[in-house]
N, C-alpha and C positions, 0 to 999 in steps of 0.2 A: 504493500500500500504506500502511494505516495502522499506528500502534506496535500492536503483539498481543502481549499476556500470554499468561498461560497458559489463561486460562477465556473468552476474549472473540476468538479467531480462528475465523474460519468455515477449511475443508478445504486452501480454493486459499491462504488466508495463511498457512497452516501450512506449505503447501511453499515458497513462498516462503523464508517464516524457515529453514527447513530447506538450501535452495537456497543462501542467503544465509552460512552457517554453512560450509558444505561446499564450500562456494568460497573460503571465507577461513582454510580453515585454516593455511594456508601464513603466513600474517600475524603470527599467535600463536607458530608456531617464530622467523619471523626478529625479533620483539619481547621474546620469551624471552631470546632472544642477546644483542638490541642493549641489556636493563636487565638484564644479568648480572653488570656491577660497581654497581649499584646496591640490591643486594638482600641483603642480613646472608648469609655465609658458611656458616650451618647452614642456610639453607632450601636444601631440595635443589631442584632443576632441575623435580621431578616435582611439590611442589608449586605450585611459582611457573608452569607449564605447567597445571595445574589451575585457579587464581587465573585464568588468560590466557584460559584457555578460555570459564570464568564469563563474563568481561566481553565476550567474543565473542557467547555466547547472550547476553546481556543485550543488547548492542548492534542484534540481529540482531530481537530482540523489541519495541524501545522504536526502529526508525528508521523515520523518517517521512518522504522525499523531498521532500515539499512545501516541507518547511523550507529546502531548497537547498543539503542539504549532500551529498556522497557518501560512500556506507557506507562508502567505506576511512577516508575523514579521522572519521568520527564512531566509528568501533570501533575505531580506533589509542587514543581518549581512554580510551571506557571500560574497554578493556582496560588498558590501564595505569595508569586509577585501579582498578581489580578487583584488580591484583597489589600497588599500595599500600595498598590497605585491608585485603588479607592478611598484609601484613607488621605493618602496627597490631594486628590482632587477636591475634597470634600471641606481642603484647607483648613483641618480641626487643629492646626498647631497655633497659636497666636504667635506675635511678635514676643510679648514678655515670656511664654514657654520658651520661646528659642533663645531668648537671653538668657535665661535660668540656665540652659541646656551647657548655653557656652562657657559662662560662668563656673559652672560645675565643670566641666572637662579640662578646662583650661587653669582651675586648682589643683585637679588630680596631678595635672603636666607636670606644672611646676614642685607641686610637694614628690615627685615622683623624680625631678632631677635634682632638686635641694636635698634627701634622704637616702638618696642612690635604693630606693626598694619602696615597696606598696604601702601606701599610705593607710593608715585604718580608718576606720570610722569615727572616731573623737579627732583625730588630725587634720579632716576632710573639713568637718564640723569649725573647729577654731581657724583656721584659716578662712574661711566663708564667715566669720564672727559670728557662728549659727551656736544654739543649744542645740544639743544632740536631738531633742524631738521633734526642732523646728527643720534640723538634715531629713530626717526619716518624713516629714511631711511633706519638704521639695521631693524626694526621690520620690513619693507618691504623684505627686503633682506630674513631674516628667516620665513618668515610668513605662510610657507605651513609646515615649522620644528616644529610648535608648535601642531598642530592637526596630524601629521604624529608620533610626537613622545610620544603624548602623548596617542594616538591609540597603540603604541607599548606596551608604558608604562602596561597598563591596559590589554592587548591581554595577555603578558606573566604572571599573574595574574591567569587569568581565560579564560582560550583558546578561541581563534576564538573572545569574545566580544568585541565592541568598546564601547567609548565614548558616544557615543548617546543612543548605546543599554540600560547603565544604567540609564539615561538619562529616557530611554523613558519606559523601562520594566525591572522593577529591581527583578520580579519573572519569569521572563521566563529563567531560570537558572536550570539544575538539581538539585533534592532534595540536593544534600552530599556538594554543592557549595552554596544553598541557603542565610543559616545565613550570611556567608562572604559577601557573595555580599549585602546583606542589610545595613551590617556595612560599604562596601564601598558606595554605594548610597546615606548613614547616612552621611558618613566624606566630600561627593562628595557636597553634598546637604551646608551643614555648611562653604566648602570653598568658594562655589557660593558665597553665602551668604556675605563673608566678599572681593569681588571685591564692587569697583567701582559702582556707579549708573549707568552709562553709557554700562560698562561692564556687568554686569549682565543685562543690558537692550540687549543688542546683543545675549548674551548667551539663552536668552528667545524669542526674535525673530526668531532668526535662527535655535534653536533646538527645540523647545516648538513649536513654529507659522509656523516654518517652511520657513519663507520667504527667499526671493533669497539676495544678497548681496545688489544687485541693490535695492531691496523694501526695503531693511534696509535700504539703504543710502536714501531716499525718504523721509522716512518716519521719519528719525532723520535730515533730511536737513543737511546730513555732505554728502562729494565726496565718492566713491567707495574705491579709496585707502586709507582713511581715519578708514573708515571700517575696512579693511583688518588690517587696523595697529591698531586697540583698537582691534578686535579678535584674532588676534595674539597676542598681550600681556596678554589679560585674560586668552589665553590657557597655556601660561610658565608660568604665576602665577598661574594656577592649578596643573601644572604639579609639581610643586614646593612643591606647600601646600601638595599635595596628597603623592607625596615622604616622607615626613615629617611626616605625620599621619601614612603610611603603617612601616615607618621605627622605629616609638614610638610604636606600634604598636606587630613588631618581637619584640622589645626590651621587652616589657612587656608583653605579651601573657596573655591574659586571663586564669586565672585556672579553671576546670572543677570542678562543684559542686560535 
C-alpha cells in the first residue's frame, strides 16, 4: 500500500485506509488517556479525542510499509503530534505563561553552570525569590508548557518526532536523519540520567511502563498534583540540558573523517 490522500487512492486503498483506521481506534482512547496530564486543563477530552482522531486518519493516509515501519509505531507519532499542534492552534499558552516558562528555564541554566550539577528544589525556589509552595504552584501553572515545548523543541529538529518517539524508537528514523538522532537519544539518554531519583523515576514510569498519572501517584504514594509538578520540572530540566548539548553541539560540529 502506498500513502493515499484524498484525491489519489484507487477503491481497494480506500478500504484499506479505512481498515486501517477502524482497527486502530482503540489506540486514540488509550493515547487520549496516556497525554491527559499533558494537555492545558480547559481542553476538554472531546477535543483532544478529535485532534487524536485527525492524526489517526492522517496516519492511516500518508503510511507506507515499505519504509519499514509499523502502522502502530508511525500513528502513535502522528497522533500525538495532531493533538500538539491543536493545543498550539488553540493558542492556550498566554504571554505571562511563557515568561514564567522562561524565567524558570533560564534559572535552572544558570544554577546548573554556577553548581557544576542539578539544582534541587529549595535552590530553584530561592533563586526565583519563591517559597517553596509558591515553586510547586508555578510548576502547576506551566506544567503542560514543559512536555508541549519540549515536543516543539525536538519536532523542529527532526520533523513530525516527539519526545517519546526517541524515547521509545530511536531507529525508526530515515537513513540520512539516523546518526543524528542517535547522538540525540545518546545526549537524551545522559540528561535523564543526571535528574533526580524521583524524577527519573517518573520519567521511566510514564514513558518506559507507560502508566497513567494516577498509577504513578499510587505507586510513589505522592497526590496526583504532586506528580504533575516533579514531571513538569524534569521536562524544563530536559529541555534545558538538551538546548545546551544541541547548542555545544552547532558550536563545535563534528569534522568528517
Amino acid at each position: 500500500m502506498n500513502p493515499c490522500g484524498s484525491y489519489n487512492c484507487s477503491s481497494s486503498e480506500k478500504e484499506q485506509v479505512n481498515l486501517l483506521i477502524k482497527s486502530h481506534v482503540s489506540l486514540v482512547d488509550f493515547l487520549v488517556e496516556r497525554m491527559s496530564f499533558q494537555i492545558p486543563h480547559f481542553m476538554s477530552r472531546e477535543e483532544v479525542t478529535s485532534a487524536a482522531m485527525t492524526g489517526l486518519i492522517d496516519a492511516a493516509q500518508r503510511f507506507d510499509p515499505s519504509k519499514g515501519f509499523q502502522f502502530r509505531t508511525f500513528a502513535e507519532r502522528r497522533i500525538r503530534g495532531a493533538v500538539y499542534d491543536e493545543v498550539r492552534k488553540m493558542d492556550w499558552c498566554s504571554r505571562s505563561a511563557r515568561q514564567k516558562q522562561t524565567r524558570l528555564n533560564q534559572t535552572i541554566h544558570d544554577l546548573e553552570n554556577k553548581l557544576g550539577r542539578e539544582p534541587g528544589e529549595v535552590e530553584i525556589a530561592e533563586a526565583l525569590g519563591m517559597s517553596l509552595d509558591d515553586y510547586y504552584s508555578l510548576l502547576s501553572q506551566i506544567s503542560h508548557l514543559g512536555c508541549v515545548s519540549l515536543h516543539e523543541f525536538i519536532s523542529e529538529s527532526f520533523d513530525d518526532m516527539t519526545f517519546q518517539d526517541i524515547l521509545e524508537d530511536p531507529q525508526a528514523v530515515v537513513p540520512e536523519n539516523r546518526i543524528e538522532m542517535l547522538e540525540l537519544t545518546d545526549s537524551l539518554a545522559q540528561s535523564i540520567k543526571k535528574l533526580n531519583e524521583k524524577e527519573q523515576l517518573i520519567i521511566s514510569l510514564f514513558y518506559y511502563e507507560e502508566l497513567t498519572q494516577k498509577e504513578i501517584a499510587e505507586v510513589l504514594e505522592l497526590t496526583e498534583g504532586r506528580i504533575s509538578q516533579l514531571h513538569s520540572q524534569a521536562l524544563h530540566k530536559l529541555k534545558v540540558k538538551m538546548g545546551k548539548r544541541l547548542h555545544n553541539h552547532s558550536s563545535n560540529p563534528v569534522s568528517p573523517a
